[in-house]
N, C-alpha and C positions, 0 to 999 in steps of 0.2 A: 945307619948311624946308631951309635948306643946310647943309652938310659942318660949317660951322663952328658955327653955332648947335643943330647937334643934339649936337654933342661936346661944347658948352658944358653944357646942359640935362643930356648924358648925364653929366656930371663931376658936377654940383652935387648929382644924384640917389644919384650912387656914396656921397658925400660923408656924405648925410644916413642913407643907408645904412647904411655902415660906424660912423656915429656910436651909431645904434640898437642895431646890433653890439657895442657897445663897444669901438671902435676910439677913439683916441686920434690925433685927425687934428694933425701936425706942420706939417708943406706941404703945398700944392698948387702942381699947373705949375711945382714946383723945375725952372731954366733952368740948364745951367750949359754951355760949351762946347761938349760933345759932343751933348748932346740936352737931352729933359727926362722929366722922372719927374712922371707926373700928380697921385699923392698920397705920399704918407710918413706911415706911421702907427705906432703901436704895439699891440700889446697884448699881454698875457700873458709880459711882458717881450721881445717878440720883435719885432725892428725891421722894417717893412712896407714892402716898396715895392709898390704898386699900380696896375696898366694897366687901364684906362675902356678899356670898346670898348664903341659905341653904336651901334646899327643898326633902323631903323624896319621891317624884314621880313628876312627868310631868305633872300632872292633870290640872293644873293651869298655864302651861307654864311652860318654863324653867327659873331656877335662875336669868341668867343673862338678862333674859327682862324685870327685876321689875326696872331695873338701867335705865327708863325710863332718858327721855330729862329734864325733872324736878329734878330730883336726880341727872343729871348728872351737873348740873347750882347748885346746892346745895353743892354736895361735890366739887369742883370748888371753890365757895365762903368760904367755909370751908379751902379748901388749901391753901387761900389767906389770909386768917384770921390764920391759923398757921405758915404761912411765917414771917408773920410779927410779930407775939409773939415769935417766935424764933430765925429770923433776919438769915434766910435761904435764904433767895433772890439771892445769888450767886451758888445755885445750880440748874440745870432742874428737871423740874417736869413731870413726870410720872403717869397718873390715871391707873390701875386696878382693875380687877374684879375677887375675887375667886368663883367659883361656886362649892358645894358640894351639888351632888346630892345623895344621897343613899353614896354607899362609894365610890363613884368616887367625882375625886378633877378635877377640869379646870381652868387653869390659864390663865387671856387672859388678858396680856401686853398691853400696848399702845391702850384703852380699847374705848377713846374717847377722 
C-alpha cells in the first residue's frame, strides 16, 4: 500500500474512532493556506484539532514521533488560523494525536 492510501485508510479509522469516543467530528482535511488540519472535533466542550499519523510497523519510529516540535508550532498556527475563520475563540482548545499502527489505534489527548 502507498504513502497516500495508507493516510487515507489511517484518517477514516482515526475518524471512526474518535466517533466511538464521542468525539463530535466538525472537519476533516480542513485546507486552508498555510497547511491543513486532519480532523476538527469537539468534545467535552473543548475544540479538537487532531494529527493522523499512520504507519504499518515501527521500522522508522512510531507514528507519534513524526508530530515533531515543528509540526507541533504548525498545527498551533493552523488552530489559530481556524479560530479565527470560525470565530471559535470562546471555546478551549485541545491538540491530539491519533496513531494507527498496523490495526491498533492510540489516542493521546492533551498531546502538547
Amino acid at each position: 500500500m502507498n504513502n497516500i492510501a495508507l493516510g487515507i485508510k489511517g484518517e477514516k479509522l482515526a475518524q471512526k474512532f474518535l466517533k466511538k469516543n464521542k468525539y463530535k467530528i466538525l472537519e476533516t482535511n480542513y485546507k486552508c493556506q498555510i497547511g491543513e488540519i486532519d480532523i476538527v472535533a469537539t468534545k467535552n466542550n473543548f475544540l479538537v484539532f487532531v494529527e493522523v499519523k499512520t504507519r504499518q510497523s515501527t521500522k522508522f519510529g512510531l507514528p507519534r514521533e513524526a508530530v515533531d516540535e515543528y509540526k507541533q508550532h504548525k498545527l498551533k498556527t493552523l488552530a489559530l488560523y481556524y479560530q479565527r475563520a470560525k470565530n471559535l475563540f470562546d471555546m478551549p482548545v485541545m491538540f491530539a494525536v491519533v496513531e494507527v499502527l498496523g490495526d491498533e489505534i492510540t489516542l493521546i489527548e492533551n498531546a502538547f
